[in-house]
Kinemage of the C-alpha trace (Angstrom):
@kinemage 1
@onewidth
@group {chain A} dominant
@subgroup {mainchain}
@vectorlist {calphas} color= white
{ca unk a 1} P -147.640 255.821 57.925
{ca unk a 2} L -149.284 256.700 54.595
{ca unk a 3} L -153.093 257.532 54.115
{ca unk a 4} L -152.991 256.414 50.661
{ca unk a 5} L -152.537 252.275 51.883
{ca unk a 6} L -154.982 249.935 51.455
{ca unk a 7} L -155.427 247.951 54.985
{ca unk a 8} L -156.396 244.224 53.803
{ca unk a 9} L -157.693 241.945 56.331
{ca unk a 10} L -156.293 238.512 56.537
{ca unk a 11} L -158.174 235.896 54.973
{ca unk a 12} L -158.136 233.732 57.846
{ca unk a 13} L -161.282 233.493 59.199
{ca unk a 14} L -163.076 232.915 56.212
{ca unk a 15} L -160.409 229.373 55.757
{ca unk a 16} L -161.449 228.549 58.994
{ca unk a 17} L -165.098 228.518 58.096
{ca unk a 18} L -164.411 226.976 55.181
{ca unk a 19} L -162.577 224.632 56.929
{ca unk a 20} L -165.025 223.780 59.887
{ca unk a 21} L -168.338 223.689 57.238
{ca unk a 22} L -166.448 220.818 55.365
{ca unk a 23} L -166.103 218.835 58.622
{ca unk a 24} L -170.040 219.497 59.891
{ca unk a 25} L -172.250 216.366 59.835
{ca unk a 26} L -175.826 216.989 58.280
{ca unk a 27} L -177.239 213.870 59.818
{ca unk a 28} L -177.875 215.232 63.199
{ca unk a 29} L -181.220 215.607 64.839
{ca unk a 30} L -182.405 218.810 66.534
{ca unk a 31} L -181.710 218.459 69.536
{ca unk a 32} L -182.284 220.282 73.041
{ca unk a 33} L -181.579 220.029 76.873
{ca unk a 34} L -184.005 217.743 78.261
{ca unk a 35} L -184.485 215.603 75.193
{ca unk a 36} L -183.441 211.660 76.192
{ca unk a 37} L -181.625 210.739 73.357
{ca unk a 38} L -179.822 207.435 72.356
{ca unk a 39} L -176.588 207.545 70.859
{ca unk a 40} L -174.230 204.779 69.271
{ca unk a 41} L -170.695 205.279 70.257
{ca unk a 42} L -167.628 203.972 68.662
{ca unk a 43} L -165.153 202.555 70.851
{ca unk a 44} L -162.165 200.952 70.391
{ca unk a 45} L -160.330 198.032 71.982
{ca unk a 46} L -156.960 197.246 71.226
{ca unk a 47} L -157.303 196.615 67.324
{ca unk a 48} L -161.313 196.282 67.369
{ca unk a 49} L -163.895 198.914 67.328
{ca unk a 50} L -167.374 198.154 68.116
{ca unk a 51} L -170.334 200.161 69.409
{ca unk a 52} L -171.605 201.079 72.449
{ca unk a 53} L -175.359 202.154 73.237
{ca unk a 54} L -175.329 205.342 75.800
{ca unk a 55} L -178.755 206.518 76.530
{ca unk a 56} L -179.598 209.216 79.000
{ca unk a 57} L -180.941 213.085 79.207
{ca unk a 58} L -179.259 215.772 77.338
{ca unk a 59} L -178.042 218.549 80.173
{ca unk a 60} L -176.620 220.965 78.390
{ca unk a 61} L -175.405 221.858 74.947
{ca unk a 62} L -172.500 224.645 74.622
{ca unk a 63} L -170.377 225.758 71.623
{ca unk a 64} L -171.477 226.674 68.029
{ca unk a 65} L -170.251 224.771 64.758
{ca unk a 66} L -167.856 222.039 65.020
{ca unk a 67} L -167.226 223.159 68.801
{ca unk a 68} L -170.328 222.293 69.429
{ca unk a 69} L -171.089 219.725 72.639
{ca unk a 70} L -173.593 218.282 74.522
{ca unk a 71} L -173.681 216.354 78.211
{ca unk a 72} L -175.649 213.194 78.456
{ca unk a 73} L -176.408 211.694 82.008
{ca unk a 74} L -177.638 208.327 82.443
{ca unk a 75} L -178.364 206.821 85.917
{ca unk a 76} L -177.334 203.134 86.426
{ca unk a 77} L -177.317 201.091 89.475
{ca unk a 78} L -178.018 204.147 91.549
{ca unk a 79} L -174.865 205.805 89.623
{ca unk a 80} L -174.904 209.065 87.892
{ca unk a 81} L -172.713 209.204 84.851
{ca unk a 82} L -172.410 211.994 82.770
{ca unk a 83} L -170.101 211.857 79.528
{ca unk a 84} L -169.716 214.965 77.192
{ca unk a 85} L -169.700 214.404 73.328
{ca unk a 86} L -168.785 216.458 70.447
{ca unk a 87} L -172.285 216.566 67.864
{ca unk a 88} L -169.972 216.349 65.132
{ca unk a 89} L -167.597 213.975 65.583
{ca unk a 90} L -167.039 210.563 63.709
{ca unk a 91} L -166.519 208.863 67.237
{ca unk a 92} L -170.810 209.339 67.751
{ca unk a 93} L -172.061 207.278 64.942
{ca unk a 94} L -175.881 207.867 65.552
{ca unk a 95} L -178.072 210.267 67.677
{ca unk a 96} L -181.632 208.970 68.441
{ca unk a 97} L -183.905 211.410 69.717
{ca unk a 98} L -186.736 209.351 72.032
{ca unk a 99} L -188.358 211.621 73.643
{ca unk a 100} L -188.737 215.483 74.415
{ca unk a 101} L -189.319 217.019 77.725
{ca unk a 102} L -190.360 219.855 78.858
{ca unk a 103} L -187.746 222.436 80.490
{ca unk a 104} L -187.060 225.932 81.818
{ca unk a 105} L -183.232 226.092 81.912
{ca unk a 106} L -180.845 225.723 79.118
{ca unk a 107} L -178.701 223.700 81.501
{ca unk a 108} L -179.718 221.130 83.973
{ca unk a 109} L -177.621 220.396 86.657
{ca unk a 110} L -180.084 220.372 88.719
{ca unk a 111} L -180.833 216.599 88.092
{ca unk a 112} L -177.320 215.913 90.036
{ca unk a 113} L -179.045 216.087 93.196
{ca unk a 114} L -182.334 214.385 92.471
{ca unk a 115} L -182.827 210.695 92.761
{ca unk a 116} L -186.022 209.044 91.439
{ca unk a 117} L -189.351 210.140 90.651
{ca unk a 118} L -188.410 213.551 91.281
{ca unk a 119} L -185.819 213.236 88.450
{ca unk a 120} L -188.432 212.845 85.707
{ca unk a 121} L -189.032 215.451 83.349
{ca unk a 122} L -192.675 216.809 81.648
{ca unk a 123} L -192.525 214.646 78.240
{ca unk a 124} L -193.677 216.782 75.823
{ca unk a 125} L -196.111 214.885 73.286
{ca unk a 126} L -196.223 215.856 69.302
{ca unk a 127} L -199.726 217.593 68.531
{ca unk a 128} L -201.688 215.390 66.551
{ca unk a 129} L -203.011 216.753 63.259
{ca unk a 130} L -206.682 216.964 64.081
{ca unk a 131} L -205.422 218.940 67.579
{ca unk a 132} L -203.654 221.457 65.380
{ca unk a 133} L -206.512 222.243 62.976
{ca unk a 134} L -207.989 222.629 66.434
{ca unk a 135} L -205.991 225.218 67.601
{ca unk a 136} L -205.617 226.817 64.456
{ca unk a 137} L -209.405 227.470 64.098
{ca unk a 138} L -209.658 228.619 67.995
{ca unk a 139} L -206.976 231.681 67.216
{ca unk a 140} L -208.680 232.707 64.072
């Protein structure tokens, strides 16, 4: 082979990123594992689509950029369901964050095996302004 070629990458990556950044929603909330959140869900039947409430705690959140996913589990009448969404899909039409609890895992499966009060989660509470000037003038 000789020295004096040029080796030129494929563009392809930097399609795909193109690509996938076109197709990224900017509507979507921060969210984390722990957070209840309320989301509206298309679904369809037969020729109609309507929407569907699902409102539970976020478990876990994998993936980066379009890929990206998050678990929701809701417990009703004593049954555990978890269903898995994509954050950027037109199927979810709107994520609610409620509340925000605080965690120590990224992922909680633990929650699978706990039934009632021991299922709740620490809500964590927004500082209120007067509570931050607070702590602001304690660490100076």
């Amino acid at each position: 082979m000789a020295d004096n070629q040029a080796v030129t990458k494929p563009a392809g990556r930097a399609l795909i990123d193109a690509v996938e950044s076109a197709q990224l929603r900017k509507d979507v909330p921060e969210i984390r594992s722990g957070d209840t959140v309320r989301l509206q869900v298309k679904v369809v039947e037969g020729i109609r689509e309507r929407l569907q409430p699902f409102e539970g705690v976020v478990m876990r959140l994998r993936g980066s950029g379009v890929n990206r996913n998050f678990t929701v589990r809701r417990v009703t009448n004593g049954v555990g369901v978890e269903r898995t969404f994509l954050l950027h899909s037109p199927r979810v039409e709107k994520i609610d964050v409620i509340r925000h609890a605080r965690v120590r895992r990224k992922q909680l499966y633990y929650l699978r095996g706990l039934t009632g009060k021991a299922a709740r989660l620490k809500e964590l509470r927004p500082t209120s302004t007067k509570q931050r000037t607070a702590n602001k003038s304690a660490e100076a």
